[in-house]
C-alpha positions in Angstrom: -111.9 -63.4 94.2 -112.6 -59.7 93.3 -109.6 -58.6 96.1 -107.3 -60.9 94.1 -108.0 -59.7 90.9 -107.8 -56.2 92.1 -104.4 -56.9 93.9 -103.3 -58.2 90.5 -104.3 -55.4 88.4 -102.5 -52.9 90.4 -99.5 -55.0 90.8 -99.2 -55.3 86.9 -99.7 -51.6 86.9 -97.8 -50.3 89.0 -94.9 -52.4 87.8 -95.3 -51.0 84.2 -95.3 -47.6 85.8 -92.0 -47.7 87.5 -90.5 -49.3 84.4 -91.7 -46.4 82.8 -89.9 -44.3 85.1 -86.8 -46.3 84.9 -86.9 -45.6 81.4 -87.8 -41.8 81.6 -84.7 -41.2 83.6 -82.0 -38.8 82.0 -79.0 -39.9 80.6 -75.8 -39.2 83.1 -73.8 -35.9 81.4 -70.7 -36.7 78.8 -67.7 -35.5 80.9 -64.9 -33.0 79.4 -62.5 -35.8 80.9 -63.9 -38.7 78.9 -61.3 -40.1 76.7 -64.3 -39.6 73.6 -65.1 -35.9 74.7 -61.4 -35.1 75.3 -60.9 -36.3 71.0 -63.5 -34.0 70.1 -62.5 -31.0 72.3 -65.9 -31.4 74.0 -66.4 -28.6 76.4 -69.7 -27.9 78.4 -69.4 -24.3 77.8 -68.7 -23.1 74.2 -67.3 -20.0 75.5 -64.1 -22.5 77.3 -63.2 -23.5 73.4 -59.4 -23.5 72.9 -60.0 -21.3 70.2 -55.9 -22.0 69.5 -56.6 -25.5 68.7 -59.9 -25.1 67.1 -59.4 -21.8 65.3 -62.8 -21.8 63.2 -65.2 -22.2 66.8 -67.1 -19.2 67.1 -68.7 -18.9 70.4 -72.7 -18.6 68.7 -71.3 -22.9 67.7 -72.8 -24.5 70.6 -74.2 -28.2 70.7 -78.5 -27.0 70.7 -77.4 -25.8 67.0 -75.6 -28.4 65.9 -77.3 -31.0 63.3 -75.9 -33.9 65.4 -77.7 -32.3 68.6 -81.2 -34.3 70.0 -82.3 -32.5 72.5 -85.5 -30.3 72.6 -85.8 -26.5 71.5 -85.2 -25.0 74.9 -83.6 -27.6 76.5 -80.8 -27.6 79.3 -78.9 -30.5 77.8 -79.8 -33.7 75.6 -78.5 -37.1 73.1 -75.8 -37.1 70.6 -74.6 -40.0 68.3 -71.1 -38.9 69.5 -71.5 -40.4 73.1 -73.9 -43.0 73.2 -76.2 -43.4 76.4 -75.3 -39.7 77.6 -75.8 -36.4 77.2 -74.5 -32.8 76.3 -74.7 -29.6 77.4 -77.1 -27.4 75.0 -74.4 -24.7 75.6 -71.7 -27.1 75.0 -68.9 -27.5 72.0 -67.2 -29.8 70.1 -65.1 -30.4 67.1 -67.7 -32.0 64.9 -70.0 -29.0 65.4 -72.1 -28.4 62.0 -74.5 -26.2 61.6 -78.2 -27.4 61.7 -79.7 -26.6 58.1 
């Protein structure tokens, strides 16, 4: 009886732990070729702006200082409302850019 129990402890364990890990996984990267991104005049580098089309981007405008920006201080990439269920680039751009207060 205490084998079973044991057995079933783990199994409910280790099946809340890989659901857990399902869930920890990253959001796939926004592409510059999504039909959303391509609107906004997302880039993944805020230096590759078209600064002709977008004549107010300065290149210090970059998504990790952006109020609409959720990722963590210091990191490579994270959420915005603008493309549900994926990411952007902390170095990346986009027309909605507005300075975090």
């Amino acid at each position: 009886m205490t084998n079973r129990r044991v057995f079933i402890l783990q199994s409910v364990i280790g099946t809340s732990a890989l659901a857990s890990g399902v869930a920890m996984a990253a959001a796939p990267m926004v592409a510059e070729t999504d039909a959303n991104a391509k609107s906004l005049g997302y880039v993944a580098d805020t230096t590759k702006a078209d600064g002709a089309k977008y004549p107010k981007h300065t290149k210090d405008q970059m998504c990790s200082n952006c109020a609409l920006y959720q990722g963590k201080a210091g990191s490579t990439s994270g959420g915005c409302p603008l493309f549900p269920a994926k990411e952007v680039t902390a170095k990346g751009w986009c027309s909605a850019y507005a300075k975090k207060a």
